[in-house]
N, C-alpha and C positions, 0 to 999 in steps of 0.2 A: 504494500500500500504506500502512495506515496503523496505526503502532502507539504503544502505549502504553507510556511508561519512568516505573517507579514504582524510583525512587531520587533519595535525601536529598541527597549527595552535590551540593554548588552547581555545582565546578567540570567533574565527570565529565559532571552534567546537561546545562549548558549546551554544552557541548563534544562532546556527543554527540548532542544536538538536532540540531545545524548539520550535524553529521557524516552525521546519518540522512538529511537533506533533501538533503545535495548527491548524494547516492544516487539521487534523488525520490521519497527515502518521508515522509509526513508522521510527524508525531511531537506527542503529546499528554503532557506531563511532570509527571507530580505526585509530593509527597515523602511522602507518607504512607499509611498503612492506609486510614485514617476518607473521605479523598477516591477513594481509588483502590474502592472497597466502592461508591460512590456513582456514579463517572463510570463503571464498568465496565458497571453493569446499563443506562444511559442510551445509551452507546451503542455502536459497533461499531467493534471493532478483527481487526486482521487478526492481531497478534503483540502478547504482554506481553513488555515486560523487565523481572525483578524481580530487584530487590536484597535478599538476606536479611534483613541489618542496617536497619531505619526506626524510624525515633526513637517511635512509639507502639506497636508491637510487634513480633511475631518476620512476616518474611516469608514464611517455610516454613507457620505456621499460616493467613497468607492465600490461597498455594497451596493447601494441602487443603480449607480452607472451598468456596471458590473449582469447586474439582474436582468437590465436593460437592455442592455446588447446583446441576450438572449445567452448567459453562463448561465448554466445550468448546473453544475459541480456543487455538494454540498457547501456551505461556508457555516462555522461555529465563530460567533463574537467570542474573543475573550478580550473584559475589560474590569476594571477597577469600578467603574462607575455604578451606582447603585439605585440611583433614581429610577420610579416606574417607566418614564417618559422614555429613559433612553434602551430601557428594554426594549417596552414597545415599540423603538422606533427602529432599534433593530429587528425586532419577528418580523414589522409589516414592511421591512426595506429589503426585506425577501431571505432573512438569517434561517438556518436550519436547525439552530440552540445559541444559547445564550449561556455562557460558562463568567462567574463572576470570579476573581482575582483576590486575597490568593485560593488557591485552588490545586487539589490534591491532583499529581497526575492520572493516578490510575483509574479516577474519576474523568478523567478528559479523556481517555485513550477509549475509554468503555463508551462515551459520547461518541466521538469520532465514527468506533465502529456502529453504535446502530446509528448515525444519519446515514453511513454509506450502507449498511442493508436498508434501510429504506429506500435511500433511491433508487439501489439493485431490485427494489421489491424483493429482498429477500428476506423471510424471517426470522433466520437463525444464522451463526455463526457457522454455516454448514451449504456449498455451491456443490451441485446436484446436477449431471449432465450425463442422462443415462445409467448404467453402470459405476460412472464415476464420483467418487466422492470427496469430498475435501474439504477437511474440516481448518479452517484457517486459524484459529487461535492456537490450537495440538499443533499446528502443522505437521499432521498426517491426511494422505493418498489411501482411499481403499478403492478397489478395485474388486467390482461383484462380492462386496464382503472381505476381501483379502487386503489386506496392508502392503502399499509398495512402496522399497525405500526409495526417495527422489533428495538430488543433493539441492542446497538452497536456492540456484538458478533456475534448476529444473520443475523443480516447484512453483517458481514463481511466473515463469511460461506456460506452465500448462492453468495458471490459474487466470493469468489473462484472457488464453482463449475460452476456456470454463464462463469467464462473467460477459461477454459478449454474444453468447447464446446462437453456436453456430454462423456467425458473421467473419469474413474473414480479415484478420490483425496482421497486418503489414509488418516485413520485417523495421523499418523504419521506425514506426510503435514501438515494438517490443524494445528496442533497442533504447528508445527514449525513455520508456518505463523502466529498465534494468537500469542504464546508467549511473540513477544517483546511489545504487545498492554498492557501490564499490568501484569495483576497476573498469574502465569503457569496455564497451560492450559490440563487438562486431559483427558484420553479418556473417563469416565464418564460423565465429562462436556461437550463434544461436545454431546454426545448422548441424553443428555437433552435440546441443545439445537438445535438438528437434530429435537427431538421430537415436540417441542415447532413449530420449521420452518411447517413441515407436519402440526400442527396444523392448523396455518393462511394462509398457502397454498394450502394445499389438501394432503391429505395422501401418492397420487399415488408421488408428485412432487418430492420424495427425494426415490431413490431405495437405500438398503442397499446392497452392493457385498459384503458376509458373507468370512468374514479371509480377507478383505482389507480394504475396507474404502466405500465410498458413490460416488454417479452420478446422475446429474439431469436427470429430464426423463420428455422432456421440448416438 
């Protein structure tokens, strides 16, 4: 999973970076409007966390812009501020929760995942595609009932094409989403680890779409 924290804040930032990854969600942190305006359309996040308060302007008018131009991606305010107004001005400027400051992480993280099953319309901590299973919090793969081991890459590729429900994910995607996990991410490396998946899965379970990218075939 991989999200975006747009707040100023040095020490909250840094300390909740570390906090989101030992989760294993990645985390991409910027402090401003004018960056977060920029890295948002570029690439793809699963969940924002916005800070009201950013030193170039109000974070409630980058939520509505945001809403506005048709993002769809959960967003969670977290802010300091405590008044009803600015709650509410975040639920109706399109926020998905409202996390007040300070605040326990393991409480944020458990927010995080049910707004993104809800937008998955998923109801449980468990993506469902045929035979396969996979439970994202364990991070365990079963397979017709049977447990299969996948290393952290591997898992995390076949979990993309898992939440997109037979559509096919471009290497270009995948590679975007892997990236912030670590080391860049190639398209020779995913192929090797496409190939490895079809191994412990079944040949048929991963179709190639020649000049795009891949689709389960679930």
């Amino acid at each position: 999973m991989h999200i975006l924290l747009i707040e100023d804040d040095l020490d909250l930032g840094r300390s909740l970076r570390q906090s989101l990854r030992t989760e294993g969600m990645s985390c991409e942190w910027l402090r401003s409007i004018a960056d977060a305006r920029k890295f948002i359309t570029q690439n793809v996040y699963d969940c924002v966390l916005l800070d009201l308060s950013l030193p170039d302007g109000s974070g409630l008018d980058l939520l509505r812009s945001l809403r506005e131009s048709g993002l769809t991606v959960p967003i969670i305010v977290i802010t300091a501020r405590v008044a009803l107004e600015d709650r509410l001005g975040g639920l109706d400027g399109g926020a998905d929760d409202f996390v007040l400051k300070p605040f326990i992480t393991v409480e944020l993280v458990s927010r995080i995942r049910a707004v993104v099953r809800r937008y998955a319309q998923q109801a449980k901590n468990e993506w469902v595609a045929g035979n396969i299973q996979i439970d994202t919090r364990q991070h365990v793969v079963r397979v017709a009932g049977q447990q299969i081991e996948l290393s952290p890459r591997e898992f995390d590729i076949l979990l993309e094409l898992v939440r997109v429900d037979g559509a096919v994910v471009s290497k270009d995607e995948l590679a975007k989403r892997l990236q912030p996990l670590g080391d860049p991410v190639d398209f020779s490396s995913i192929e090797v680890h496409i190939h490895n998946l079809r191994r412990k899965l079944g040949v048929d379970t991963i179709v190639t779409v020649r000049g795009i990218g891949y689709r389960l075939n679930s």
